[in-house]
Each structure stands twice: as structure tokens, then as C-alpha cells.
Phi, psi and omega in degrees: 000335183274331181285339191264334175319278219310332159324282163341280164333293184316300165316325164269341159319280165323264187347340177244337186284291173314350185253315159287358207256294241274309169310290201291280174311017123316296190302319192267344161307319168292301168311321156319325171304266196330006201255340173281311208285296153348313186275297157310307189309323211287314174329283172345289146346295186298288197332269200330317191279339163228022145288336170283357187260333218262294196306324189292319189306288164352296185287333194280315185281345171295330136353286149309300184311312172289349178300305154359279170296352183266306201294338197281315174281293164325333185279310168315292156334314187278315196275308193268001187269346177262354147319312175295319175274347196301326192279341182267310173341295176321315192260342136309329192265328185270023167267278240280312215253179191250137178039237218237007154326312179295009167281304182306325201299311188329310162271350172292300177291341167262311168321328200264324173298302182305343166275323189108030220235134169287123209290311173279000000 
């Protein structure tokens, strides 16, 4: 009775080995086709992933720049819109004051504003 378990046993061993050998050589025939082909993609990818890293480089300093340049520009606005009363100020103050004076006047007249003092 113990020799026919092991018999038994043995016999489905084999038996599954033989059920199996015909999938798993399949499987690895395939994978030898595919494996070139596979392996170029995988190249491909890296490429792409990394012209996709160099443009991400790219967007980022075009970015900043234009932020630069935006802040840069806002700045420009305020310093020329205070350039514009300093000049009006200015064409106002030589009806008052005599010749080339209204240069000293200047810090005078920012000082007395930055307190909050009546310009004149």
C-alpha cells in the first residue's frame, strides 16, 4: 500500500512537471522574442523622461524670468509714476522759488510728507 501512495505521488509529479514544462517553455520563448524589443522601449522612455526633465529645467528658468521681469516692471511703474509728481512738483515750485533751488527743496518736501506735514 506504501509503494502505491509513492507510486501514485510520483506519477502525478511527473505528471505536472509534464503539464508544466510546455506553458514555461512558451513563456520563455517569449520573453527571448520580446526582450529586444522591450529593452528599446525601455531606452525610448529614459530618453523621453529625460527631455522631459531638460524642458521642466527650461519652463522653470522661463518662469523666474518672467516673474523678473514682471517685478521689475511694477517697480519701474511706481519710480516713474514718482518721477512724474517729483517733475510736477517741481514746475510748480519754480513759479514759487528762485532759479535752481528746488533741487535741495526736494528732500525737504519727502521728508515732511513721510511725516504726514502739508507739503507747502
Amino acid at each position: 500500500s506504501l509503494m502505491l501512495k509513492l507510486a501514485i505521488t510520483h506519477s502525478e509529479l511527473l505528471r505536472s512537471q509534464a503539464d508544466l514544462i510546455a506553458p514555461v517553455q512558451e513563456l520563455v520563448r517569449l520573453v527571448s522574442v520580446y526582450k529586444q524589443s522591450l529593452e528599446d522601449k525601455s531606452i525610448a522612455l529614459k530618453r523621453i523622461d529625460e527631455e522631459n526633465e531638460r524642458r521642466k529645467v527650461e519652463l522653470d528658468i522661463a518662469v523666474r524670468k518672467l516673474e523678473q521681469s514682471y517685478n521689475y516692471e511694477k517697480q519701474w511703474r511706481n519710480d516713474h509714476t514718482l518721477n512724474n509728481w517729483e517733475r510736477i512738483f517741481c514746475k510748480a515750485a519754480l513759479n514759487r522759488t528762485h532759479g535752481r533751488r528746488w533741487k535741495f527743496v526736494i528732500s525737504k518736501v519727502k521728508q515732511r510728507a513721510s511725516l504726514g506735514l502739508s507739503v507747502f
